[in-house]
C-alpha positions as CSV (number, residue, x, y, z in Angstrom):
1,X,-72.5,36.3,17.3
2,X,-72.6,39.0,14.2
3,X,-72.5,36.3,11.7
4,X,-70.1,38.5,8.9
5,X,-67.8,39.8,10.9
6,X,-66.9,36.1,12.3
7,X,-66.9,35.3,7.8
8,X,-65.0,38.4,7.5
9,X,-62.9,37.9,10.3
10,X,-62.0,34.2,8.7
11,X,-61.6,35.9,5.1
12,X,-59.0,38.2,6.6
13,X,-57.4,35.3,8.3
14,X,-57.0,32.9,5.5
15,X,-55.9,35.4,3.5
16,X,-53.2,36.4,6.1
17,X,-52.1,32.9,6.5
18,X,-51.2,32.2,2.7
19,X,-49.6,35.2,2.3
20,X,-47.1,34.1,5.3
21,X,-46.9,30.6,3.5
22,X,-46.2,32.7,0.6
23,X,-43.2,34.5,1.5
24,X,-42.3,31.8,3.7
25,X,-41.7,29.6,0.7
26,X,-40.1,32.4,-1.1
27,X,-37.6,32.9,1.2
28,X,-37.2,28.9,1.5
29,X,-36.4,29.1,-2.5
30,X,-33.9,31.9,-2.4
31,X,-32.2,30.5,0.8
32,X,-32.0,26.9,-1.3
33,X,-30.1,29.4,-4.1
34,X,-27.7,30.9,-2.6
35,X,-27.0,27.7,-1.3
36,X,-26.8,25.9,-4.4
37,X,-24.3,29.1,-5.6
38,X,-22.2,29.2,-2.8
39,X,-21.5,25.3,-3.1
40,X,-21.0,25.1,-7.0
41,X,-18.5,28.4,-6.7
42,X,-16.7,26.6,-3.7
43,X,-16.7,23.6,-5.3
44,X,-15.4,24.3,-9.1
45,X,-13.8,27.4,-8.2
46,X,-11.7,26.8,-4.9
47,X,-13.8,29.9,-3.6
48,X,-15.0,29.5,0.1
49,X,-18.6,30.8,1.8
50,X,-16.6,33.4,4.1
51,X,-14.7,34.8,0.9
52,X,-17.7,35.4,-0.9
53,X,-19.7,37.3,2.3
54,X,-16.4,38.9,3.2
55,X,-16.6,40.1,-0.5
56,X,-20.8,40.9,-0.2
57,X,-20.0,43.0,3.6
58,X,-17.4,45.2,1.5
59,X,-19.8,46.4,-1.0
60,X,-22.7,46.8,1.8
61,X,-20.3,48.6,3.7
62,X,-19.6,51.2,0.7
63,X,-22.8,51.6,-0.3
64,X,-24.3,52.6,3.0
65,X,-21.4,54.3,3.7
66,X,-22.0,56.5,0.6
67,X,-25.5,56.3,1.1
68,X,-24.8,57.8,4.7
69,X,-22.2,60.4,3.1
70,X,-25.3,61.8,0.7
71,X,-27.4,62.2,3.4
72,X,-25.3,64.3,5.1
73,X,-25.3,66.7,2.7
74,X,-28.4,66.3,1.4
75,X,-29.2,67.6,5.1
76,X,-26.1,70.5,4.7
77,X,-27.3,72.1,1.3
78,X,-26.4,75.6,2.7
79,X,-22.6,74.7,3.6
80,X,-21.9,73.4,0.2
81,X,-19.8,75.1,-2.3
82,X,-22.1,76.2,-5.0
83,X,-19.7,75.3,-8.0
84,X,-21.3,72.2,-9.7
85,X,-17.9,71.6,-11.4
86,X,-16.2,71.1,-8.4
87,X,-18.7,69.5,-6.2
88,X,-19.2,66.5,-9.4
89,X,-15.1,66.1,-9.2
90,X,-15.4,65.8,-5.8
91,X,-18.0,63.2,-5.9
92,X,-16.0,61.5,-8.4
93,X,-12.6,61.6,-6.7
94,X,-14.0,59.8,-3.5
95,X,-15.9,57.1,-5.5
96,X,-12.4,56.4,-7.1
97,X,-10.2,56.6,-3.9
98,X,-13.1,54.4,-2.0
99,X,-12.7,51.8,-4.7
């Protein structure tokens, strides 16, 4: 056996293995979080879990959905109207009707 490459080989895998405890532990910590926020609004506020990810879908829903909206015309340049003005009250008409 090439005797770096199997040292290498166990580098590369140690180093692998605590980055995956890293983020495994990371994600344990924020998962413990929103725990801990979701019980203390539910409990001192009357606020349920399904009101508050009810609340979080919305706004995920409008910001990929405006997200979506930009990249269609980011793709159609050539069909919009070339009148900043009125492409900018556009935009801001449909932010405040989606809201």
């Amino acid at each position: 056996m090439n005797t770096p490459l199997v040292i290498g080989a166990l580098l590369v895998s140690v180093l692998i293995f605590w980055w995956l405890l890293s983020v495994i532990k990371a994600s344990l910590k924020t998962a413990l979080l929103v725990v801990v926020v979701v019980f203390a609004l539910q409990v001192f506020t009357g606020i349920g879990p399904q009101q508050i990810f009810n609340q979080v879908g919305q706004w995920m829903g409008i910001s990929f959905n405006r997200f979506g909206a930009w990249l269609q015309n980011w793709g159609n340049k050539n069909k919009f109207d070339p009148d900043v003005k009125k492409q900018s009250l556009l935009m801001i008409m449909s932010i405040l009707i989606d809201q």
